[in-house]
N, C-alpha and C positions, 0 to 999 in steps of 0.2 A: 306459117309460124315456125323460124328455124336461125339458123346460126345464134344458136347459143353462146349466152355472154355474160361472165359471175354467175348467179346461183339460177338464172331463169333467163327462160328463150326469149332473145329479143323481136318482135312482133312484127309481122307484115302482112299486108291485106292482099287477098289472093281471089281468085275467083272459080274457085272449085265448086265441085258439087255440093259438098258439105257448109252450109249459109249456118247453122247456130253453132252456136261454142257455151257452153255452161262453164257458173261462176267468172263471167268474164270482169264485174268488177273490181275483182281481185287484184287485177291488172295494175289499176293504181296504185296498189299498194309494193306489188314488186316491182313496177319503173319509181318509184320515190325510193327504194332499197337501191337503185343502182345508181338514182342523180345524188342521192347523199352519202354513198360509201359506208353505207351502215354493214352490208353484207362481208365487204371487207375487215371492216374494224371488229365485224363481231367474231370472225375468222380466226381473228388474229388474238382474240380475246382468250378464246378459248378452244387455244392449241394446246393446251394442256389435257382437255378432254380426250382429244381424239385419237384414236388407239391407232398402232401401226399397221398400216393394208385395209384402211376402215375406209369404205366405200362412202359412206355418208358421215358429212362434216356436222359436228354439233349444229354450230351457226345454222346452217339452211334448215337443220331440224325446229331449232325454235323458231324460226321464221315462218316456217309452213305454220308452226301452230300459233301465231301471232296473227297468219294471216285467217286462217281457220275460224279463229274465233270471232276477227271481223265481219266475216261469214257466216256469222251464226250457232257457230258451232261449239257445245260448252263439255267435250270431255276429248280425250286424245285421238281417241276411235274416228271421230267425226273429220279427221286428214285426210279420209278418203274420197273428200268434195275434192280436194286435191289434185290426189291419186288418180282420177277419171280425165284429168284435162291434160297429160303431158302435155301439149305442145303449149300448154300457157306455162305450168311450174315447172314444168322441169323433172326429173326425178324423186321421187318421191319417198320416203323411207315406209319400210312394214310396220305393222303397229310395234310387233315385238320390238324392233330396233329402234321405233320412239320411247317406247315405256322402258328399255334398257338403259337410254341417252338420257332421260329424265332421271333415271333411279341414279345415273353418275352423277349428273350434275346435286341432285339432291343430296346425294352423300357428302357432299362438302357445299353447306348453299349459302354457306356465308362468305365464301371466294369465288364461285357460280357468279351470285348478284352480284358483285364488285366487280367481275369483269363485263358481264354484260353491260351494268351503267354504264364502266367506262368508252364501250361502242358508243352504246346510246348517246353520252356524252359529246365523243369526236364527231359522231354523224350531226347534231343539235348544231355544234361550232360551225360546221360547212354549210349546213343548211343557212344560219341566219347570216354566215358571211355572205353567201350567193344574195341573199336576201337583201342586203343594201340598206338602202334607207327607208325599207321596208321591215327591219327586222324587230322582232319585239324592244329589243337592247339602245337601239339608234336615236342618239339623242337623250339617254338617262341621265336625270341628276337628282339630288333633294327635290327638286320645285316639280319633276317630272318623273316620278321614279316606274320601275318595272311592278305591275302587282304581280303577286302570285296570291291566291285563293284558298285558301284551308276550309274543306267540305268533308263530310263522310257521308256513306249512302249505303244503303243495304242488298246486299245478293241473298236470293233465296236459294236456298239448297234443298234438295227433293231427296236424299239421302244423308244416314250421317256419315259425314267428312273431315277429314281430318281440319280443326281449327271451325269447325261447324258449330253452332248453340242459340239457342233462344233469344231471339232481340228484343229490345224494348218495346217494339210493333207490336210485338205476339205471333212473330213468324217464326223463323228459323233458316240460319243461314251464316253469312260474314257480314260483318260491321268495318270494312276499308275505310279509312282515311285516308283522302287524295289532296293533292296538291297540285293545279293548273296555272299558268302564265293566263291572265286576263289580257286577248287582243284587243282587249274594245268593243263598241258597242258596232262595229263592220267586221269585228272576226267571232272566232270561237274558243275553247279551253284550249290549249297547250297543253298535255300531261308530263308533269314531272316528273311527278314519284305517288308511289300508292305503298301505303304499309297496310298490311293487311293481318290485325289483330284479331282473337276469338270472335263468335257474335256477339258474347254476351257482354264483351268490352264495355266498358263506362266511355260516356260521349266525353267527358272532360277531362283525361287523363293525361299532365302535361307531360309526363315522358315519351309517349306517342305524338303528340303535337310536336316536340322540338325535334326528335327522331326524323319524322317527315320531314319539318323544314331542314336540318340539315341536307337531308336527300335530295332536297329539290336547290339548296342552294348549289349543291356538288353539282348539279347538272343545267347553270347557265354557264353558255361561254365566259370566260375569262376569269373564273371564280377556281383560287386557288388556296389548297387543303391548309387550314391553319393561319388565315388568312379572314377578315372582314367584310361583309359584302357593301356595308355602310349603310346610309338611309338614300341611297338610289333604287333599292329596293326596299318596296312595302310588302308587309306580311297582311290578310286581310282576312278575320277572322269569322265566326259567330259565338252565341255565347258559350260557347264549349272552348274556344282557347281563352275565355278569360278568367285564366288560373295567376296566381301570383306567381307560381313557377315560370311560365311561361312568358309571361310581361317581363319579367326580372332578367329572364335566359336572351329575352331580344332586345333589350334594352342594352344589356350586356354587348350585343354583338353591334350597335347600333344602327339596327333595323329600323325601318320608320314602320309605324304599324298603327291596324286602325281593326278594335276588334269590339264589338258589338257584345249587349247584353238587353236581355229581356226583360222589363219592368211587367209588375202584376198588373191585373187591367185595374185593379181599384186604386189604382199608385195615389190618385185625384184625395181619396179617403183617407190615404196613410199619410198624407202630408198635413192634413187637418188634425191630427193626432200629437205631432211633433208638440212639446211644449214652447211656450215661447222663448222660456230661457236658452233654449234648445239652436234659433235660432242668429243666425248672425246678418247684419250690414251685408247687401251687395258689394263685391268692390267695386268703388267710384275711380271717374276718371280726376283728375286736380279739377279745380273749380271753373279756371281761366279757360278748361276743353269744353265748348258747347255740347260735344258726343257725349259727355258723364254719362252714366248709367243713371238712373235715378229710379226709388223705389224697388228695386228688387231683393230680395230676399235670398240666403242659401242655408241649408242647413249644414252644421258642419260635425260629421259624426266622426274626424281623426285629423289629425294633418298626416303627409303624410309622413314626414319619418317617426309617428309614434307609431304609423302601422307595422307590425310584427313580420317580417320578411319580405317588406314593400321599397326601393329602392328610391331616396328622397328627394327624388327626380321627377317621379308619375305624379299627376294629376289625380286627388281622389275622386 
């Protein structure tokens, strides 16, 4: 394991004495850092950080704890799975001069994140150009668009932490909302963007819904700032982004989206309730179409442009 190449040694099979190597699935994670030039971009992102005669680069610092966490690993300390393997990572920084590098980047972390995506971003672009007619993107339109998935999930936190609170579960922790590229039902999540608001966050809050999707739309290829991504991309909800804000905010961008809501299980009961006045004619097809609809029924509780911030476009 030697001749080193960007942030980590490049690997070759030897036949020494020494047969085990710990954490070696890490592996994969820094050869995909070198085939897509993320280590460089992120390098390059953030040369503003790195101080002069500074032996360890930002970049490979968030890397190790990027890969750390892959690992298993849920606080700074734990880089010293790392730490034990040079000849896989490479040089390693001290904890001090992690929690130092972090405390920089922190101090300004609303230009921090905005360089980092933009790595994240350039490395995504190379990746799915290598990718071909493989690539999530290949082939998008209205008829076929890109999903991306709007989910949140909870972390538990065993101490309190900064942005730490009581969740709806009755845990305690963070309440993330993430944002993945849907491969299909032959791949897995793509992660976009993750915002990661208090625990005690409201699941429906459409200013964090559109927040996200921004993040995640800044980070498909070809997607430029100020700029529409159109309805080749679907947004794809549950019933937490179905806010009028947010319908209104994609509608706007002309997103195509497809966002779900929960009916009460007695829904069978509430509909027997409806008066009749209440309700209206199915729409019919003309007479001359054999397909007519025939006999159905809808209730009709607005159209929509009496609804009060509903854009006279949605479907009620």
């Amino acid at each position: 394991m030697s001749n080193t190449t960007g942030f980590y040694p490049r690997l070759r099979v030897d036949t020494t004495s020494s047969g085990a190597v710990g954490q070696a699935g890490g592996v994969l994670l820094t050869e995909t850092v070198a085939a897509c030039g993320l280590g460089v971009a992120l390098s390059s992102a953030l040369a503003p950080w790195r101080k002069p005669l500074a032996v360890h680069d930002p970049a490979k610092v968030v890397l190790d704890l990027a890969v750390t966490l892959a690992l298993g690993g849920d606080c700074l300390a734990d880089v010293a799975v790392l730490r034990g393997e040079p000849g896989l990572y490479g040089l390693v920084a001290s904890d001090p001069t992690v929690s130092r590098t972090i405390a920089a980047l922190a101090a300004d972390a609303a230009a921090a994140l905005a360089a980092i995506n933009t790595a994240r971003a350039t490395a995504r672009a190379r990746v799915w150009k290598l990718a071909g007619v493989h690539a999530p993107d290949h082939d998008t339109d209205a008829g076929k668009p890109l999903v991306v998935d709007l989910d949140a999930t909870l972390v538990t936190s065993h101490s309190d932490k900064e942005q730490a609170g009581p969740t709806f579960k009755r845990g305690f922790g963070f309440h993330p909302l993430c944002a993945f590229v849907d491969h299909g039902a032959e791949g897995t999540g793509e992660p976009l963007a993750v915002l990661l608001p208090a625990g005690n966050a409201g699941s429906n809050t459409a200013s964090d819904h559109i927040a996200v999707i921004k993040d995640a739309l800044a980070q498909l290829p070809g997607h430029r700032p100020g700029t529409r991504a159109g309805r080749k991309v679907l947004i794809r909800a549950d019933a937490a982004g179905a806010t009028h804000d947010v319908l209104a905010w994609m509608a706007g961008q002309r997103l195509s989206y497809s966002v779900g809501f929960t009916l009460p299980h007695n829904t069978a009961q509430l509909l027997e309730l409806i008066p009749k006045d209440g309700v209206d004619p199915g729409v019919r097809r003309p007479r001359r179409d054999p397909r007519r609809r025939v006999g159905r029924r809808a209730h009709r509780t607005a159209r929509p442009e009496e609804l009060a911030g509903r854009d006279a476009g949605h479907r009620p």
